[in-house]
N, C-alpha and C positions, 0 to 999 in steps of 0.2 A: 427291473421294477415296473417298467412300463405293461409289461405283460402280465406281470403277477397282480396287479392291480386291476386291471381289466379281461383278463381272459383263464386266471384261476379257476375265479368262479363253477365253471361251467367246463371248463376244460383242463380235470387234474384227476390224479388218481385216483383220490376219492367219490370223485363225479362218472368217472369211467368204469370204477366197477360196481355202476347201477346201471350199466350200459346205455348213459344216455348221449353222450360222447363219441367223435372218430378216433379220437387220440389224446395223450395226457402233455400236456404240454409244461407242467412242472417237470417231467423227467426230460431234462436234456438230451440225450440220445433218440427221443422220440420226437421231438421237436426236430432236430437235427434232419432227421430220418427222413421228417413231415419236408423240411425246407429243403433239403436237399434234390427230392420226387421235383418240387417246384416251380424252383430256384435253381434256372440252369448256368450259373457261372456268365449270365448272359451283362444285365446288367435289373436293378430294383424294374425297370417299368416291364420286363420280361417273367418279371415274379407273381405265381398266384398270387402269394401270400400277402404280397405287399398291394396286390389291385383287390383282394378281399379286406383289408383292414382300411387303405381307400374310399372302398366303396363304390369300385369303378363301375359303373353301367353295364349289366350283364353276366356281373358274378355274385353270389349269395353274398351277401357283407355281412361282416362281422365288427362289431358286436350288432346282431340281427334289431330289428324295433320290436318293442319302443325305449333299448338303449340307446343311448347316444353316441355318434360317432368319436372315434377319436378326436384329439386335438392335432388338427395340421403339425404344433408343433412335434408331439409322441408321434406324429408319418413320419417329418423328416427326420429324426431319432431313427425310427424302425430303419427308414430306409437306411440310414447312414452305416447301422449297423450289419443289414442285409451287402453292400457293397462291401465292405472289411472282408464279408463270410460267415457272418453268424456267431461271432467267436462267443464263447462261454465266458459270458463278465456280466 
């Protein structure tokens, strides 16, 4: 929910076949796909993905401005779910 909420928008199959998009991240396999390249089984602070929704110093952040960052609380959600594995729920 957290993602469909904030990162549909702009990051879904509809959005990607105007090619404005790197990847559709409503299709789970593509998301997977995306976290996986990332996300080396290392541990969340080893994660693109999780130091771009962050907005850690140094990497393109998403949601770019003048959205607004996530909520600390929707990181540590993301993260928590990034450490399980990503699982499809």
């Amino acid at each position: 929910p957290i993602l469909e909420a904030h990162c549909y928008a702009c990051h879904s199959d509809s959005v990607s076949q105007n090619g404005s998009i790197a990847f559709d991240m409503e299709n789970f396999e593509s998301l997977k796909t995306y976290l996986t390249y990332y996300y080396r089984n290392d541990s969340i602070y080893g994660s693109k993905f999780y130091h771009i929704i962050e907005q850690t110093q140094g990497v393109i952040p998403m949601p770019p401005a003048p959205v607004r960052k996530l909520s600390d609380a929707d990181i540590v959600l993301i993260g928590k779910w990034l450490e399980l594995g990503a699982p499809n729920n």
